[in-house]
Each structure stands twice: as C-alpha cells, then as structure tokens.
N, C-alpha and C positions, 0 to 999 in steps of 0.2 A: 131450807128451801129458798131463804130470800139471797143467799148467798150464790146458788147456783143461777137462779135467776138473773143477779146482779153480771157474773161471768160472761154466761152465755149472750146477754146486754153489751157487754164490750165487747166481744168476740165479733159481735155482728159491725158494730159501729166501726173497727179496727181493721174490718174487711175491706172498709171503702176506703181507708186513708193507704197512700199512695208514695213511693223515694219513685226518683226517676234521672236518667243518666241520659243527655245529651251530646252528637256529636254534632259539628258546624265546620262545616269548609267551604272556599272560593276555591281558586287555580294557585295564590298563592298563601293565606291563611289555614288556621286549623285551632279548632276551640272546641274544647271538651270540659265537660261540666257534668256533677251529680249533685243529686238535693235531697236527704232524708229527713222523710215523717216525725217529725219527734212524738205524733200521735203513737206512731207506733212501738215506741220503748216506753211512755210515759203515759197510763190511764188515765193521769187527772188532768190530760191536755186535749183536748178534740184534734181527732184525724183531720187532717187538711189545711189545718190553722198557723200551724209553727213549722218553720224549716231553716235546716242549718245545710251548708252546702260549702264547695268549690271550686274554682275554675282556671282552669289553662287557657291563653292562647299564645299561641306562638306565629308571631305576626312577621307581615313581610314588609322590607322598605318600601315596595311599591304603594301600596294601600299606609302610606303614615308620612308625617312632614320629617322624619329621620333619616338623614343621607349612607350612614354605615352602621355597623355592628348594631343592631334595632336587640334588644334584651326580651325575652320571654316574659309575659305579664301574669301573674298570680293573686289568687282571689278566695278569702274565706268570706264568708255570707253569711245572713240569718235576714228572714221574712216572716210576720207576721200579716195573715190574711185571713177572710171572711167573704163571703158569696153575701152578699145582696138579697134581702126575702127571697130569697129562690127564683132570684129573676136572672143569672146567667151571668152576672156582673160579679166578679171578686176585684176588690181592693184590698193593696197591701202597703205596710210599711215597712222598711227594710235599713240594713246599715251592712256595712261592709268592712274587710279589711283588706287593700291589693297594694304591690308591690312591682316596680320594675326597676330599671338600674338608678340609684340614687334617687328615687320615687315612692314614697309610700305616704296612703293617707289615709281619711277615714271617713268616706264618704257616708250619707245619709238619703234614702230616697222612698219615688213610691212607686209602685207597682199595680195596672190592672188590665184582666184579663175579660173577654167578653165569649159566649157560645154562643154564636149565630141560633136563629132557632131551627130547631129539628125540621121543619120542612124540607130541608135540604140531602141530597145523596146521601153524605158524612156529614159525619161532623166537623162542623170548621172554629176554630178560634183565633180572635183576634187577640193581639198584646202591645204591651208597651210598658214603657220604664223609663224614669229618669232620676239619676243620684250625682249629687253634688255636695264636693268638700271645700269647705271656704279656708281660708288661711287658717286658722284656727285649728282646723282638720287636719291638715298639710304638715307631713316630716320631713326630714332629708333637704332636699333641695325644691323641695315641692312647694308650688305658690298655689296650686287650687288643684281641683279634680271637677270633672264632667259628663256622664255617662249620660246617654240619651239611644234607646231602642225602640223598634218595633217587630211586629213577626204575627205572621198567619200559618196555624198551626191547622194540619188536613188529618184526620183521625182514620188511615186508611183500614189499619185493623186493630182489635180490642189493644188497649194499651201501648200500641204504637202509631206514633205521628211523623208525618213529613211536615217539617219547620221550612219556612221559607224566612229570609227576614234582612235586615239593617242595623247596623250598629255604629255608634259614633264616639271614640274613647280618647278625651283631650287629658292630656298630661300636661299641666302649665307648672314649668320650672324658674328660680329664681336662682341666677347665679350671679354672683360679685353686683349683687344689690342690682341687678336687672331682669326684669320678668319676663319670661319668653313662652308663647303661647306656641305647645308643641303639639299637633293632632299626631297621637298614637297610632292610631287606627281608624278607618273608616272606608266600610266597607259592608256591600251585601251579601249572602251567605244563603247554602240549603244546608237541611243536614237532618239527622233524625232522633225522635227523641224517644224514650222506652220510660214506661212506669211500671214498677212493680211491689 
C-alpha cells in the first residue's frame, strides 16, 4: 500500500514539473533554445529545480561589433532553481558551456524570474540573468565572457508564452597578448516559448 501510495505521490508532483523549447528572432537574428526537467527522469530530484539545456544563435553582423564572417554561437547549460515561500520569486544558479569561432568558456551566473500577481488578464513574468567568465573561465583566444538579459514573458495560453526581451553577449578576445573587447551580439528579440 505504502508503495503505491509513494507512486502515485510522484506521479502527481512530476505532473507539474516542466522541459520547454524556445524560439527568438529580430529582422536579423535567430535563437532557439530547449531546457529539460531533470525532475522528470530523476525522482529523487524535485520537478522544477534542476535543468540541463541548449542554445543556438545564429547572429547578424549588424546587431555585433564583428565586421565579416560573424560564426554561429553555441551553448550547453545547467540551472539550479527554487521559488521563494511561494511568493512568485525563483532564483537560480547556473554555469554554462558556449562556443564560437576561437571562443569558448565557462561562464558562471544567476538567474531570476518573477509572476506578476494574478490580478492581472494573464499571466505575465518578469526575468533576467547575468553570467560571467573571468580569465580563468576563458579557452582559446578568449579573455572573459559576459552575458546580461532580461525578458517579459505574456502566458497567452496554458503552457504557451510570448517572450518579449534583451540580450547582451560580449565575447572579449585576447590575441598576440592584446585584449579586445568584442560585443557579439546585442540585441532585442520576440519569440515564443512552449512547456511541456
């Protein structure tokens, strides 16, 4: 009895935790990203808590301080997060691994997201993030890493959001013992984002 009970106990809890696949575009950008539950292959981790992920973009000269051939930027992930006594606030800590030409590091960051309260139409959430690799972090040609976002997320139907948001991605290189502070990308974006 106390086994089925036990089951049926995660069954429920395993219902609410959530993978979710985002797309992101301007006129010249384009960034796609997905994130899964580790709640939901691993019982002995709470749904919502742990996530492994990652992300494409394929960025344009215009939005970046790079005059030609601009390389496709690449990102595995992992987030550790928790809601706040049930007040609508999650904070996370998080670490990365991303890649672009002669670029790779290992950034570290935090992440928090806020739900407006329900008095509102929809639901609306706030976010934001910021991760940084100091030299230490930094391979290849890479002197530091910098990632700084935000984004208002509109929940128009169950499990689907329209993302509005800001992203700023400094690549600083070091070549022939000089450090050049390169901004990748920086740019505003919509896009939409799906949980399931």
């Amino acid at each position: 009895m106390l086994k089925k009970l036990s089951l049926v106990t995660v069954s429920a809890v395993s219902a609410f935790a959530m993978h979710s696949a985002e797309i992101n575009i301007n006129n010249k950008d384009l960034e796609l990203s997905a994130k899964m539950d580790v709640g939901q292959f691993n019982y002995n981790v709470e749904p919502s808590t742990m996530f492994i992920g990652a992300k494409y973009l394929n960025a344009d000269e215009d939005n970046s301080d790079i005059d030609s051939g601009i390389e496709a930027y690449y990102e595995l992930n992992f987030l550790m997060q928790q809601e706040i006594n049930n007040s609508g606030l999650s904070i996370g800590m998080g670490v990365k691994a991303n890649h672009t030409e002669n670029f790779t590091s290992i950034p570290l960051g935090l992440e928090a997201s806020y739900e407006l309260p329900k008095s509102t139409f929809v639901p609306i959430y706030v976010g934001a993030s910021i991760y940084y690799a100091p030299e230490v972090l930094a391979m290849e040609d890479a002197k530091n890493f910098l990632e700084y976002r935000v984004s208002v997320d509109i929940e128009v139907i169950k499990n689907g959001r329209i993302v509005l948001g800001a992203r700023v991605l400094d690549t600083n290189y070091e070549v022939n013992n000089v450090a050049t502070d390169i901004n990748y990308n920086k740019s505003a974006y919509m896009g939409f984002k799906f949980s399931f």
